[in-house]
KOLSE-166490 format. One record per residue (C-alpha): residue number from 1; x, y, z. Coordinates in Angstrom, 3 decimals. Layout:
N
SITE   k        x        y        z
SITE NUM        X        Y        Z
...
// end
This chain:
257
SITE   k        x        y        z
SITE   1  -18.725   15.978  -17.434
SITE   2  -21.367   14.763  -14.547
SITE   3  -23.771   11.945  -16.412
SITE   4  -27.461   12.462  -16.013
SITE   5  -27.676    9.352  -14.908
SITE   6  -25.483    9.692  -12.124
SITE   7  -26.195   10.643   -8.515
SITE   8  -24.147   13.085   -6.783
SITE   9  -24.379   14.625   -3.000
SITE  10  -25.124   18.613   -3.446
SITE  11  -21.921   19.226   -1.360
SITE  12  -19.826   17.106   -3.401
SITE  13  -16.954   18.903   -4.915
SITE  14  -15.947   17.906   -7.801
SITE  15  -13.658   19.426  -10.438
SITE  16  -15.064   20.595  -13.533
SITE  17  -12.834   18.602  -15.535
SITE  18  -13.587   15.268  -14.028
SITE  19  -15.429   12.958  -15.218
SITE  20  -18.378   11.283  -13.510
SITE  21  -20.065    7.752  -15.156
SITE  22  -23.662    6.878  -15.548
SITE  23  -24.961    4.928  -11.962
SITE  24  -21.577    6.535  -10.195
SITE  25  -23.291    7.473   -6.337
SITE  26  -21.110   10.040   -4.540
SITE  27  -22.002   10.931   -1.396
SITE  28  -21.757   14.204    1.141
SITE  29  -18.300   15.748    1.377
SITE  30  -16.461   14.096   -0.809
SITE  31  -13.774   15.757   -3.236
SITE  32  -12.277   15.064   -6.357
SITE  33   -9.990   16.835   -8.554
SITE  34   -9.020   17.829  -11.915
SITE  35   -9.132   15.265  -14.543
SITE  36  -10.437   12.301  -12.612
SITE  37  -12.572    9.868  -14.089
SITE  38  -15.552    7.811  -12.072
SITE  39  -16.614    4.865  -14.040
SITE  40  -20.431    3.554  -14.242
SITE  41  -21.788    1.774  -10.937
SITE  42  -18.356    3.235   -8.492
SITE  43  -19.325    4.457   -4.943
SITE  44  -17.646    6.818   -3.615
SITE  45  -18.596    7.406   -0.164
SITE  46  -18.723   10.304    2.367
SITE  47  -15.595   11.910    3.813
SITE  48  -13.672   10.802    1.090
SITE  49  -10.954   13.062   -0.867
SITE  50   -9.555   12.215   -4.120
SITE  51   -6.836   13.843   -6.009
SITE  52   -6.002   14.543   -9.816
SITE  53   -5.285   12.333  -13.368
SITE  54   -7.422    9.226  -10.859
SITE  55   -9.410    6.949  -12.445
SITE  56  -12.197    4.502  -10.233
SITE  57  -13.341    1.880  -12.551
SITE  58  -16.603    0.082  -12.297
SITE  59  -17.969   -1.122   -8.989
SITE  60  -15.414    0.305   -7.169
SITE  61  -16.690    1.410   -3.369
SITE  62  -14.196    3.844   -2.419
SITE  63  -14.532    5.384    1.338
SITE  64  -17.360    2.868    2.999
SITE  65  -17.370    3.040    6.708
SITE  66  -14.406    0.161    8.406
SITE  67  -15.177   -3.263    8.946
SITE  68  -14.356   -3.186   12.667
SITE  69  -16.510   -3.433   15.194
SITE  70  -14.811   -0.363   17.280
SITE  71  -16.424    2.110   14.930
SITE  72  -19.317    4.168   16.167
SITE  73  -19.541    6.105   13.336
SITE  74  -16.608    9.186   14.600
SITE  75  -15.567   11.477   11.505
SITE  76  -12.998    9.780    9.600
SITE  77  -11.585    9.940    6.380
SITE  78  -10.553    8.192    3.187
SITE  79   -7.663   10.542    1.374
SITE  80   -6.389    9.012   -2.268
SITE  81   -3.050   11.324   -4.000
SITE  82   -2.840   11.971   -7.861
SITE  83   -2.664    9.737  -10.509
SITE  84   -4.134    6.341   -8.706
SITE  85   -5.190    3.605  -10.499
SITE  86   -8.169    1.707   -8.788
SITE  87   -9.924   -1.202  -10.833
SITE  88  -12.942   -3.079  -11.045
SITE  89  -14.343   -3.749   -7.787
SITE  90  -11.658   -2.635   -5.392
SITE  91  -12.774   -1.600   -1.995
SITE  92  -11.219    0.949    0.472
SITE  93  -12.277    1.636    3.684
SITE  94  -12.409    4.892    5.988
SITE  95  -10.002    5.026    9.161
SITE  96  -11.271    4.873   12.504
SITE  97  -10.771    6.292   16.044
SITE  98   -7.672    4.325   16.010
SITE  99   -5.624    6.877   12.598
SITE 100   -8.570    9.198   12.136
SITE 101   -8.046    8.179    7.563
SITE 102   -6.679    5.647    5.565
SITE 103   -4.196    7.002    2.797
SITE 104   -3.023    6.165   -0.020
SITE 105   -0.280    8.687   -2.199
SITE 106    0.371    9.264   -5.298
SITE 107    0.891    6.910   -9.032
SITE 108   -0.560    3.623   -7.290
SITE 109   -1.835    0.485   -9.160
SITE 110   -5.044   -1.245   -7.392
SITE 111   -5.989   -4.650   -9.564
SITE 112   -9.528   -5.472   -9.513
SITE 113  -10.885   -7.207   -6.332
SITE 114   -8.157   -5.935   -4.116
SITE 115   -9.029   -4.758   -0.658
SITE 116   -7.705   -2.191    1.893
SITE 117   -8.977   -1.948    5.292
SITE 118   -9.740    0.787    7.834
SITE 119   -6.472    3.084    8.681
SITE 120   -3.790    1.784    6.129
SITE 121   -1.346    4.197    5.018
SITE 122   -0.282    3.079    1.270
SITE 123    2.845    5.124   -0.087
SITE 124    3.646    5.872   -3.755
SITE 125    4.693    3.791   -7.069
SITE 126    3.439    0.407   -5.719
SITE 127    0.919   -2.509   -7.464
SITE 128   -0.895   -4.713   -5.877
SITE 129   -2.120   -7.456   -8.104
SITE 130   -5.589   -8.629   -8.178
SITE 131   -7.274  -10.047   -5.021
SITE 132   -4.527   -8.480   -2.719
SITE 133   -6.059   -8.129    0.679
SITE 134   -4.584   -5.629    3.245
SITE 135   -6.093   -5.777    6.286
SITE 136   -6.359   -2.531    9.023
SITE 137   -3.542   -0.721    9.873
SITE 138   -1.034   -2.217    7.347
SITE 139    1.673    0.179    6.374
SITE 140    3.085   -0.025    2.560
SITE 141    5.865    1.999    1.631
SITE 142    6.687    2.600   -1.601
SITE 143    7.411    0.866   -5.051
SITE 144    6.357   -2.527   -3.906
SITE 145    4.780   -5.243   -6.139
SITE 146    2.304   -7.473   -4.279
SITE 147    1.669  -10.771   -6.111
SITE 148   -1.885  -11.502   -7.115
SITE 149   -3.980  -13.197   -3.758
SITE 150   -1.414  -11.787   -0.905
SITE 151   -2.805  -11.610    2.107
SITE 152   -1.378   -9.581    4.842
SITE 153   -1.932   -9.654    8.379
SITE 154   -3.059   -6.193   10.330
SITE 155   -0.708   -4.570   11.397
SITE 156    1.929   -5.386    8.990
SITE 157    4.638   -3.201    7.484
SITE 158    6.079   -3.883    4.240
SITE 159    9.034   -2.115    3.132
SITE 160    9.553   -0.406    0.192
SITE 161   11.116   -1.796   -3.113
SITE 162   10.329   -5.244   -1.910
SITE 163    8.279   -8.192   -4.514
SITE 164    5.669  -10.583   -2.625
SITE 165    5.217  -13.653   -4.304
SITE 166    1.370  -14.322   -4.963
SITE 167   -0.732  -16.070   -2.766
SITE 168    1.600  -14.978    0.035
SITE 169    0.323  -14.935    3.829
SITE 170    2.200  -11.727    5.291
SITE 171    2.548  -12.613    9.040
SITE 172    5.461  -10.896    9.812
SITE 173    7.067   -7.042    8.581
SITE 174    8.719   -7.319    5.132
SITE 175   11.790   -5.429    5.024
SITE 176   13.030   -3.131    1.736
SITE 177   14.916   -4.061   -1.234
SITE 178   13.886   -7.797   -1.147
SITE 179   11.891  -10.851   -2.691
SITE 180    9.539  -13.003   -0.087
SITE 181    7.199  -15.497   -0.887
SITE 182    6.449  -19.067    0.149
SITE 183    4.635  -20.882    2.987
SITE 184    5.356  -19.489    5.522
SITE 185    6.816  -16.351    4.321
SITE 186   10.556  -16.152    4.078
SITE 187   12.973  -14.094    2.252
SITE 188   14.103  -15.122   -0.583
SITE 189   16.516  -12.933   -1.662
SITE 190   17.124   -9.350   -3.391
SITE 191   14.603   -7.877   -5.781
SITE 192   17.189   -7.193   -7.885
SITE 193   15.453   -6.807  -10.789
SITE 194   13.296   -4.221   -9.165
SITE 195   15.922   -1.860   -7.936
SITE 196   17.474   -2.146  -11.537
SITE 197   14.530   -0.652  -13.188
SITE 198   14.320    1.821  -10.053
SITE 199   17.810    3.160  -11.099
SITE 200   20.114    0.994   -8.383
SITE 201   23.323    0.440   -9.267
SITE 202   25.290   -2.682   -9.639
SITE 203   27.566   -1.493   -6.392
SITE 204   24.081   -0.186   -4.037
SITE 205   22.513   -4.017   -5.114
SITE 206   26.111   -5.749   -3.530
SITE 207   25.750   -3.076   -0.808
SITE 208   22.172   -4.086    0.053
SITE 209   22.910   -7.882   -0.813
SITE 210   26.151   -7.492    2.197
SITE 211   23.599   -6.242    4.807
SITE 212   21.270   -9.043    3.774
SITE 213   23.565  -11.786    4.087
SITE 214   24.369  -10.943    7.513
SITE 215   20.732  -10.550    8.656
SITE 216   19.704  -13.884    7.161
SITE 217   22.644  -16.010    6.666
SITE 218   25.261  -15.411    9.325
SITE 219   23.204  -17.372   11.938
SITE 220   22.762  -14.521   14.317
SITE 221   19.939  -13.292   15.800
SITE 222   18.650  -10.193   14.306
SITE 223   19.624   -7.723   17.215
SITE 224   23.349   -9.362   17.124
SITE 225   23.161   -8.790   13.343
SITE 226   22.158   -5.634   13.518
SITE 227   25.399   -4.614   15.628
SITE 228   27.566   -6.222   13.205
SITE 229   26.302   -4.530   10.113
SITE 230   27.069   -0.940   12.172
SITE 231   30.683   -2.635   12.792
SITE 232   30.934   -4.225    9.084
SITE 233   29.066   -1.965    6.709
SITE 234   29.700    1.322    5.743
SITE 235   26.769    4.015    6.415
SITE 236   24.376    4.647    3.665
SITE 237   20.921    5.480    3.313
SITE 238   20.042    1.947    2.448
SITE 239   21.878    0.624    5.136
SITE 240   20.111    3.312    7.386
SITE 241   16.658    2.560    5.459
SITE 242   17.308   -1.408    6.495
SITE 243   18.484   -0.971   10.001
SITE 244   15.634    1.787   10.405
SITE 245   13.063   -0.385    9.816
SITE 246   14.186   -3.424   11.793
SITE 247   14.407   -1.654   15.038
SITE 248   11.354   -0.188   14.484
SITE 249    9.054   -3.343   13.853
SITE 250    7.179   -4.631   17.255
SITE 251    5.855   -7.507   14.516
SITE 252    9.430   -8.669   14.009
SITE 253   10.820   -8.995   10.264
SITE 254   10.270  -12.469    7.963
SITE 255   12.849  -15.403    9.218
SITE 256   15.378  -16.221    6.452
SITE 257   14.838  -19.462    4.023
// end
């Protein structure tokens, strides 16, 4: 399953039912499992683990050492979960001193071109659209869609559930369960579309639209807001999830349209 044509490090691990391209260069200590498929002319570079059902299309360069100039070339690691999607020409980078790996989970879509930096941590059943460019240290939850040609800041953290218009420039944190977009960045309202297909009800959507309309449309500021919606709004875990990850963002969240 290894093309003769391909080069592969002697301490490379690879499964026997994965499938390795013609021009595919895999360096030393790098893993990847059952039923994984390398296309012609990928890179996948040292340190570097990759699960099952992946497949690295062409010209991908998966693992290269971090584009910051703090490196000095300590042991770090690039770990990828099961059934990833990673297209033509995507790059991801190692961590650094600062995470020790960059991560991604499990059942990911990675368009062509797209980039992820040095020490991100990307979650589960998300898409990012071609040309998406996450710089170090951006967090991702899960089930996001990232319009094609977003751009987010290091340090970021997007929620999960949320839709990014393309061409966005993610300065600030993106909180769960809603649409942002435009220049600058701003919410724009639920992704209610999204939680539908995710299995939301009709009452959870009003539940997560209430919180939302107090954060962004009330005219408080966001730490008077957030007392209100523990006065106002009954506890759930989306109301937890949303309150969770405002307290917990140094960045501060998007401002409201």
């Amino acid at each position: 399953m290894i093309s003769n044509l391909a080069s592969v490090h002697p301490n490379a691990k690879i499964d026997e039912t994965a499938q390795i391209g013609p021009f595919v260069f895999i360096e030393d200590d790098v893993e990847i499992g059952a039923g994984t498929v390398v296309d012609a002319n990928a890179t996948i570079c040292a340190h570097t683990r990759i699960g099952k059902n992946c497949h690295v299309f062409p010209s991908a360069v998966i693992g290269a050492i971090p584009q910051d100039l703090k490196f000095q070339g300590e042991l770090t690691y690039t770990i990828i979960g099961d059934n990833n999607v990673l297209r033509e020409c995507c790059t991801i980078h190692r961590g650094t001193a600062s995470k020790g790996k960059t991560v991604i989970g499990d059942n990911n879509l990675i368009m062509a071109y797209c980039h992820v930096a040095h020490d991100v941590v990307i979650g589960n059943n998300n898409i990012m659209s071609n040309l998406t460019q996450l710089a170090g240290e951006v967090v991702l939850e899960d089930c996001a869609v990232i319009g094609g040609g977003t751009l987010v800041h290091q340090f970021s953290h997007i929620g999960s559930y949320v839709m990014i218009q393309g061409g966005t420039k993610v300065l600030k944190d993106v909180p769960p369960y809603i649409l942002a977009g435009r220049d600058p960045i701003c919410y724009c309202g639920l992704n209610s579309v999204g939680l539908h297909r995710r299995g939301f009800t009709n009452e959870q959507i009003e539940h997560i639209h209430s919180i939302y309309r107090i954060i962004f449309q009330s005219g408080l500021n966001v730490s008077q807001a957030l007392a209100r919606i523990s006065e106002a709004i009954p506890q759930s875990e989306e109301r937890d999830r949303i309150v969770s990850f405002i307290q917990s963002s140094p960045r501060g969240i998007l401002k409201g349209m």
